[in-house]
Wavefront OBJ file of the C-alpha trace (Angstrom):
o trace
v 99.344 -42.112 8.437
v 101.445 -42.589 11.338
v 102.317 -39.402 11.674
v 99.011 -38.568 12.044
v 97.961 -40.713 14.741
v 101.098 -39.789 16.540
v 100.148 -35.629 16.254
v 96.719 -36.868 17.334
v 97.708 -38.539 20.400
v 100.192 -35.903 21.635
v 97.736 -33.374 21.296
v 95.284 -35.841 23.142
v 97.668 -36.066 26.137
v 98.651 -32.725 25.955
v 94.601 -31.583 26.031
v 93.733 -34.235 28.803
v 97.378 -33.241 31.079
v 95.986 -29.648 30.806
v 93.134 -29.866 32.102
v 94.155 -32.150 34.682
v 96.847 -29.579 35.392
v 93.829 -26.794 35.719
v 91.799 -28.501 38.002
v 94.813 -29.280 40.677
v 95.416 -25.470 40.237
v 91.796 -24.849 41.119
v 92.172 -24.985 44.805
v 94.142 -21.576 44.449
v 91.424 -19.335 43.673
v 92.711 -16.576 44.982
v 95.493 -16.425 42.697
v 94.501 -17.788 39.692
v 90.479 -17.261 39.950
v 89.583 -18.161 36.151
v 91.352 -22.325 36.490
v 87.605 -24.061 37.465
v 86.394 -22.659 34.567
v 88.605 -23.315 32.075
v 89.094 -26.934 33.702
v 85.826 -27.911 33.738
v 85.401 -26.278 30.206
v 87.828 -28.543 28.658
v 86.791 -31.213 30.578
v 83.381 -30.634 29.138
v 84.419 -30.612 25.710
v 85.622 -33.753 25.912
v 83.123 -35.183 27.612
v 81.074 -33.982 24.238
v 83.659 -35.377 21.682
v 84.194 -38.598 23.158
v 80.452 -39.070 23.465
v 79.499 -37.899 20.270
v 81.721 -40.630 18.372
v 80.183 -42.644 20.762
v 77.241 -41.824 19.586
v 77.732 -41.942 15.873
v 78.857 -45.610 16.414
v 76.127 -46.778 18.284
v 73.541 -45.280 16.033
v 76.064 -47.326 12.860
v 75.581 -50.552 15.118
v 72.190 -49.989 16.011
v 70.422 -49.559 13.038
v 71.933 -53.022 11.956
v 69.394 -54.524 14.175
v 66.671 -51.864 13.579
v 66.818 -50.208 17.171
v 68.842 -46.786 15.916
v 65.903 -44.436 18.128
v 67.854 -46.028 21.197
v 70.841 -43.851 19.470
v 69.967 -40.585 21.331
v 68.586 -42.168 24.822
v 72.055 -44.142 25.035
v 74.416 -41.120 24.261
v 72.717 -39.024 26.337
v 73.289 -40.980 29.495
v 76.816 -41.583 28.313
v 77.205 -37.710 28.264
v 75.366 -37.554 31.427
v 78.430 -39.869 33.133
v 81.048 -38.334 31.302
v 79.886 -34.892 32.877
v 79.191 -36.061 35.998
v 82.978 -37.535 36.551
v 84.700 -35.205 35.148
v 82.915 -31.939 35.734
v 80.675 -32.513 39.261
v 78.052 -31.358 37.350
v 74.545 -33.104 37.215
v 71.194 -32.759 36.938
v 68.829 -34.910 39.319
v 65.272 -35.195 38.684
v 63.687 -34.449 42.091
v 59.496 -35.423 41.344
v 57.899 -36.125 38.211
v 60.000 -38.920 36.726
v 57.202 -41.029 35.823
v 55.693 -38.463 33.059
v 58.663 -39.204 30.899
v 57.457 -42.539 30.312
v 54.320 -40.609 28.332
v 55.120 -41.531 24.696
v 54.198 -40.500 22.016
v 55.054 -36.925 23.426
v 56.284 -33.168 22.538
v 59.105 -32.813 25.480
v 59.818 -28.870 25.924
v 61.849 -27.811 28.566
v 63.528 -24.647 29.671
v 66.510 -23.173 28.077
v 69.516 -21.370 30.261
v 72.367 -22.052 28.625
v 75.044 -24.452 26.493
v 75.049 -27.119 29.895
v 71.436 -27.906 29.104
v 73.214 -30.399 26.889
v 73.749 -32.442 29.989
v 69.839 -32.101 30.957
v 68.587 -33.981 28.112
v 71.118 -36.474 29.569
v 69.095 -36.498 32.569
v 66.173 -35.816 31.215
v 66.158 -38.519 27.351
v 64.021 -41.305 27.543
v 64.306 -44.074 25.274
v 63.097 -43.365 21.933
v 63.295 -40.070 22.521
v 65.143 -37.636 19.549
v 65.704 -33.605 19.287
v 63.927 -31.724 16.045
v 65.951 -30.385 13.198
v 65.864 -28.887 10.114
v 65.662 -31.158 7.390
v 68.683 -29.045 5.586
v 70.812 -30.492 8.357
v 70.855 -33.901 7.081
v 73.221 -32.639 4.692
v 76.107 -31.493 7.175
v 79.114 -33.746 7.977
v 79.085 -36.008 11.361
v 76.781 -34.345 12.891
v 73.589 -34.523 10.060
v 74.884 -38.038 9.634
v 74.672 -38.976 13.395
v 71.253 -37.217 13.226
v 69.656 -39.322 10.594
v 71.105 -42.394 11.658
v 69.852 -42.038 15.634
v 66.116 -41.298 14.243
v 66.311 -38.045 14.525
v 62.385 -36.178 13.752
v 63.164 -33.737 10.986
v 61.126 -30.930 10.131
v 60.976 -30.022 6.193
v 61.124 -25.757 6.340
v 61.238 -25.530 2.732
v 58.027 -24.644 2.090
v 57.284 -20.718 2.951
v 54.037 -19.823 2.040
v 52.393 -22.362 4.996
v 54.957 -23.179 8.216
v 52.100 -25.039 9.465
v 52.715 -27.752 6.804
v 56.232 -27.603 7.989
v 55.258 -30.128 10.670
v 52.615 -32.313 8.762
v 55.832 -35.429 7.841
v 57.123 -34.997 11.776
v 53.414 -35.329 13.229
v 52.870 -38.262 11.042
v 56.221 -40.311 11.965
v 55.887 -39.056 16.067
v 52.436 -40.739 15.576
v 53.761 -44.086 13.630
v 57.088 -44.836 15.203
v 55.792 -43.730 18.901
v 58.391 -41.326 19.212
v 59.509 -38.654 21.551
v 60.867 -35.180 20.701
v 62.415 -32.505 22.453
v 61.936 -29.247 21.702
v 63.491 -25.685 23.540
v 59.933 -23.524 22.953
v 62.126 -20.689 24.158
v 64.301 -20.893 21.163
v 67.315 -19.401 22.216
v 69.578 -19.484 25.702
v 68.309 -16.729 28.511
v 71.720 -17.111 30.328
v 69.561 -16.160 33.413
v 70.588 -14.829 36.673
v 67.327 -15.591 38.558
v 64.175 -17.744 37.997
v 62.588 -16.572 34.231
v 61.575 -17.388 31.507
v 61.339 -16.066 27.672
v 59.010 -15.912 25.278
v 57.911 -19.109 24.078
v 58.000 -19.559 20.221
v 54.910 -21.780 19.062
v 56.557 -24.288 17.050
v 56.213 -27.468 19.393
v 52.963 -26.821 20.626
v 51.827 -26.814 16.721
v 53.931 -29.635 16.636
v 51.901 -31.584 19.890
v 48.397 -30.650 18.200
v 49.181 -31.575 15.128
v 50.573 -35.200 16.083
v 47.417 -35.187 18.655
v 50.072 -36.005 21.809
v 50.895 -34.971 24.752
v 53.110 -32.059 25.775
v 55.363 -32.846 28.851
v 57.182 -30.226 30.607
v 60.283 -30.306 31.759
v 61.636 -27.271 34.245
v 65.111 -27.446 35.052
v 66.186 -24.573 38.223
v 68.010 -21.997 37.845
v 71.637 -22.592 38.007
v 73.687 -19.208 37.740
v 75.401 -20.691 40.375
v 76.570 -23.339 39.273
v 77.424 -21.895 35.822
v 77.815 -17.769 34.952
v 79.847 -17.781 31.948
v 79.904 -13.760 32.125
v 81.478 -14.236 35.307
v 83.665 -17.188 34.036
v 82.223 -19.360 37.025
v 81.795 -23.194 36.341
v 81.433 -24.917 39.502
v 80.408 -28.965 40.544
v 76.974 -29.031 41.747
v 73.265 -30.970 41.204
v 71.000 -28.883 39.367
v 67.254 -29.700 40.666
v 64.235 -30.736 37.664
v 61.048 -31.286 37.984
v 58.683 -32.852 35.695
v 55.398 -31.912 35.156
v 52.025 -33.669 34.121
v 51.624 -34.190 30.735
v 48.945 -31.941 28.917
v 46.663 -33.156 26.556
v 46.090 -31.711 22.683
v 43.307 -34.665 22.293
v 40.826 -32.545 20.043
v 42.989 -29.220 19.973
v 42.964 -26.921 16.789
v 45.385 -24.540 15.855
v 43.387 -22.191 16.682
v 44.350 -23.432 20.290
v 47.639 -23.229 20.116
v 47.977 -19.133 21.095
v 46.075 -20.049 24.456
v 47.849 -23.879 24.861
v 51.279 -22.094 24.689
v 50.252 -19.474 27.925
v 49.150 -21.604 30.087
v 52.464 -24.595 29.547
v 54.366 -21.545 29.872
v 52.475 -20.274 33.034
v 52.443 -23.532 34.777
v 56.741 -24.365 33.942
v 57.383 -20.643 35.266
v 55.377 -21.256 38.475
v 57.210 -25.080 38.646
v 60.654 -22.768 37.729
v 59.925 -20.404 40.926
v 59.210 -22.875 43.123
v 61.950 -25.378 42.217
v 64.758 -22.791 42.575
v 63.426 -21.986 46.329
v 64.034 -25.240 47.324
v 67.229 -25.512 49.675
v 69.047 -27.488 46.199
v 67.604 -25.012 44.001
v 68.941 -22.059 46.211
v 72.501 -23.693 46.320
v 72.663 -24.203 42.353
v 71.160 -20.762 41.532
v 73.361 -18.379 43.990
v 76.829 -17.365 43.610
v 77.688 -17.236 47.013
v 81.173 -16.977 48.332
v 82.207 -20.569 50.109
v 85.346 -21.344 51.852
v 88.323 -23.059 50.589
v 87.608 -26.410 50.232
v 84.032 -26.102 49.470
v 83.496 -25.290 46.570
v 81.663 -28.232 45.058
v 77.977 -27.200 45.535
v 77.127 -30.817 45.378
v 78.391 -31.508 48.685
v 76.938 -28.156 50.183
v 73.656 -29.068 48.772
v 73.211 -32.620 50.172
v 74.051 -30.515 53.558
v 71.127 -29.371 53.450
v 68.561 -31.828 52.756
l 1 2 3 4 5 6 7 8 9 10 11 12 13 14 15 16 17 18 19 20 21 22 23 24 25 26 27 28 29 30 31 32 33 34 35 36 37 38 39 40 41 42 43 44 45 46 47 48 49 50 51 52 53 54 55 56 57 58 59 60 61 62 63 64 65 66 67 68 69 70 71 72 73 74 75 76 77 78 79 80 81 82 83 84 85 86 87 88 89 90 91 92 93 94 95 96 97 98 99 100 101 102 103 104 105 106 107 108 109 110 111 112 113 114 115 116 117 118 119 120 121 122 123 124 125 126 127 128 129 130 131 132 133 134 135 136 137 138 139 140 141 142 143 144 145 146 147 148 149 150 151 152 153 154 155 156 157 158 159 160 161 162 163 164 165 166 167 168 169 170 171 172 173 174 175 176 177 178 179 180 181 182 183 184 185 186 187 188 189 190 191 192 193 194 195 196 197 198 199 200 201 202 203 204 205 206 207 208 209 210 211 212 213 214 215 216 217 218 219 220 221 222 223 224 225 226 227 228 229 230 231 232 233 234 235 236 237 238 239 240 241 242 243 244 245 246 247 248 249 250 251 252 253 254 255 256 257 258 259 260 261 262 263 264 265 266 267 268 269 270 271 272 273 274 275 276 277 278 279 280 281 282 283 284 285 286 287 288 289 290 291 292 293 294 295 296 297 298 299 300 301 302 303 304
């Protein structure tokens, strides 16, 4: 056993002097262009391993004293610090704040790429949980960290009507006042300019079928601040808006087709706008800045 815990901290040293190592390099661009990435990539894995065991233990001590759907709000801002010391990365909520305080609610927002991770630790409210498949209960760590932080599963198992997919998640959104979050796009766009995808129809059938609110939540585009084709990863605040919540109060799903156009009409407008903003501008471009400047945090504040 001692062994063990002595390979385990070696590599631990080894992992945290490397990246430490990377990010000194990172001032010679020139010559070795690819170091802020890889830096900031470890650094960001560990930021996501140290908070998820944070996580699992807070959801164990939690539940003790019956307040596990804190679970998720509390490891989210604990992933939101990690990244934000260690990377330079951060989302900042520039209007709309107060709509997250709508609960019960369906919370969708925009989906770019892996670092929207760190919105919802911007974005998480308390009592506030991501969807899953109820099949994930069943994997290791990370089902058991789910159903111990409250997380709203959604049985799939029955084929012949998805709609009553949703009927056990409605009901306990509706009796334990809870949040979700849902990505309506479904996967990552990895976009280079201010769009959006398709949106699948899952949370809005979700929303009408608990009779809540849907809140929208438009994060800006940030190709500049992260292009993993171009292995860029740089520091810099990523602007979010929030928008008004929408109502499903008396909505059918036979509203659902013409709910899901207009959220995603007014979020794309919100996405266009947001991303002209002089922040927005500075986290979505990959412009070339001189030595010294390449945390976009600091050339974004310039501007404001």
């Amino acid at each position: 056993m001692n062994n063990i815990y002595y390979i385990l901290l070696n590599l631990s040293v080894t992992y945290l002097g490397l990246t430490l190592s990377l990010f000194s390099l990172s001032g010679a661009s020139i010559l070795l262009p690819y170091t802020s990435f890889v830096a900031r990539l470890l650094a960001s894995y560990l930021s996501l391993i140290l908070c998820a065991t944070y996580g699992l233990i807070a959801s164990i001590l939690l539940r003790l004293v019956g307040k596990h759907r804190l679970a998720q709000h509390l490891t989210a801002r604990a992933f939101q610090l990690c990244m934000r010391l260690s990377t330079g990365v951060e989302f900042d909520i520039v209007s709309g704040r107060e709509y997250l305080n709508t609960r019960p609610s369906v919370i969708i927002g925009n989906h770019q790429s892996e670092l929207d991770v760190l919105l919802l630790g911007a974005i998480f409210p308390p009592y506030c949980s991501v969807t899953a498949k109820s099949s994930l209960k069943l994997v290791p760590f990370l089902g058991w960290f789910m159903a111990l932080s409250g997380t709203v599963f959604i049985d799939r198992s029955n084929r012949t009507d998805a709609l009553k997919a949703f009927d056990g998640a409605a009901e306990e959104i509706r009796r334990e006042r809870q949040n979700v979050f849902i990505f309506p796009e479904g996967t990552r766009s990895y976009a280079k300019a201010p769009t959006l995808g398709p949106f699948k129809k899952g949370a809005f059938h979700l929303a009408v079928k608990a009779q809540v609110d849907v809140v929208p939540v438009v994060a800006g585009c940030y190709w500049g601040v992260l292009g993993a084709g171009e292995r860029r990863f740089r520091a810099g605040r990523i602007p979010v808006t929030v928008l008004p919540p929408i109502s499903t109060q008396g909505l059918t799903p036979a509203d659902v087709d013409e709910l899901t156009r207009t959220t995603r009409e007014k979020m794309l407008a919100a996405l266009i706008a947001l991303t002209e903003t002089p922040m927005g501008q500075k986290a979505a471009t990959a412009e070339e800045v001189l030595p010294g400047e390449e945390d976009l945090a600091r050339l974004a504040m310039k501007t404001q």
